[in-house]
Structures are given as C-alpha cells and as structure tokens.
C-alpha positions in Angstrom: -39.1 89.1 7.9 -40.4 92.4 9.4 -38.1 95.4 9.5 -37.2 96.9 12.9 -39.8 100.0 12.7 -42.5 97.5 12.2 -41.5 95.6 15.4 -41.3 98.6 17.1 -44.8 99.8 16.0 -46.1 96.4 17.4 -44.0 96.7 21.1 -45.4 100.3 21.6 -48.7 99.1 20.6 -48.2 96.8 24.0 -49.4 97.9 27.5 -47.0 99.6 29.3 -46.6 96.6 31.8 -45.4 94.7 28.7 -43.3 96.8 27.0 -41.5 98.0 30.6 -41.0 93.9 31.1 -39.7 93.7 27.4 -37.5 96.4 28.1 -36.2 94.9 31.0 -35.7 91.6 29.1 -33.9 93.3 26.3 -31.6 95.6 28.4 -30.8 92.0 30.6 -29.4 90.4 26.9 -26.9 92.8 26.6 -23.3 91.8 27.2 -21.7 93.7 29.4 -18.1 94.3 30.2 -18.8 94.8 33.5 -18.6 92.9 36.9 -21.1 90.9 37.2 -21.2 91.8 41.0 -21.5 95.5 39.8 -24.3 94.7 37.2 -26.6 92.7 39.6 -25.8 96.0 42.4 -27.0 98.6 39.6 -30.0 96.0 38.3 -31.1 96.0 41.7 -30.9 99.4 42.3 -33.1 100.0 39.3 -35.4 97.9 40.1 -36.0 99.3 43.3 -36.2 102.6 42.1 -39.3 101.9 39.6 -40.6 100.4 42.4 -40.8 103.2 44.3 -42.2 105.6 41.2 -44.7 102.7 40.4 -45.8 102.4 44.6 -46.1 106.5 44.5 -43.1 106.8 47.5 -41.2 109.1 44.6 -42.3 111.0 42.0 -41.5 110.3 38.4 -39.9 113.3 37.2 -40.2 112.7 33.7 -43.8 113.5 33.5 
C-alpha cells in the first residue's frame, strides 16, 4: 500500500485541471454537519467564484 506522501507526490504531479477536480471530489466526501441546503448555497457559491478567476472577470489574488 502506498503511504500518504507518495499519493500526494503522484496528485501534484497531475495537471492542475485534475488535481482542482480531485480536490473538488475530495472536499465533496466529506461529511458535513451542516444543512444540506447551506452546503449546496456555499458549493455553489465556490464554484462560481473559480469560475470567475478561471474566465479572467476577477483576479486571483493569491498569485
């Protein structure tokens, strides 16, 4: 069985495209003691907002 650092080697080694739909994917198998109503608002909201840094309407401002 591999050990977590060389899974992790292996993901960043991925496009970024990959690793931000792995991410997404991971962060989505999380349980969370939350509403779902309020979940699926902040999912949304994420989504829309690296949408916009991705379409160049906002700037990323961690770069």
């Amino acid at each position: 069985m591999k050990s977590i650092e060389q899974i992790t080697e292996e993901l960043l080694s991925l496009p970024s495209a990959s690793r931000a739909l792995l991410a997404e994917k991971l962060v989505e198998s999380l349980e969370f003691d939350t509403d779902p109503a309020i979940q699926k608002a902040w999912t949304s909201e994420a989504k829309r907002r690296r949408d916009e840094v991705r379409s160049g309407k906002t700037e990323n401002m961690l770069r």
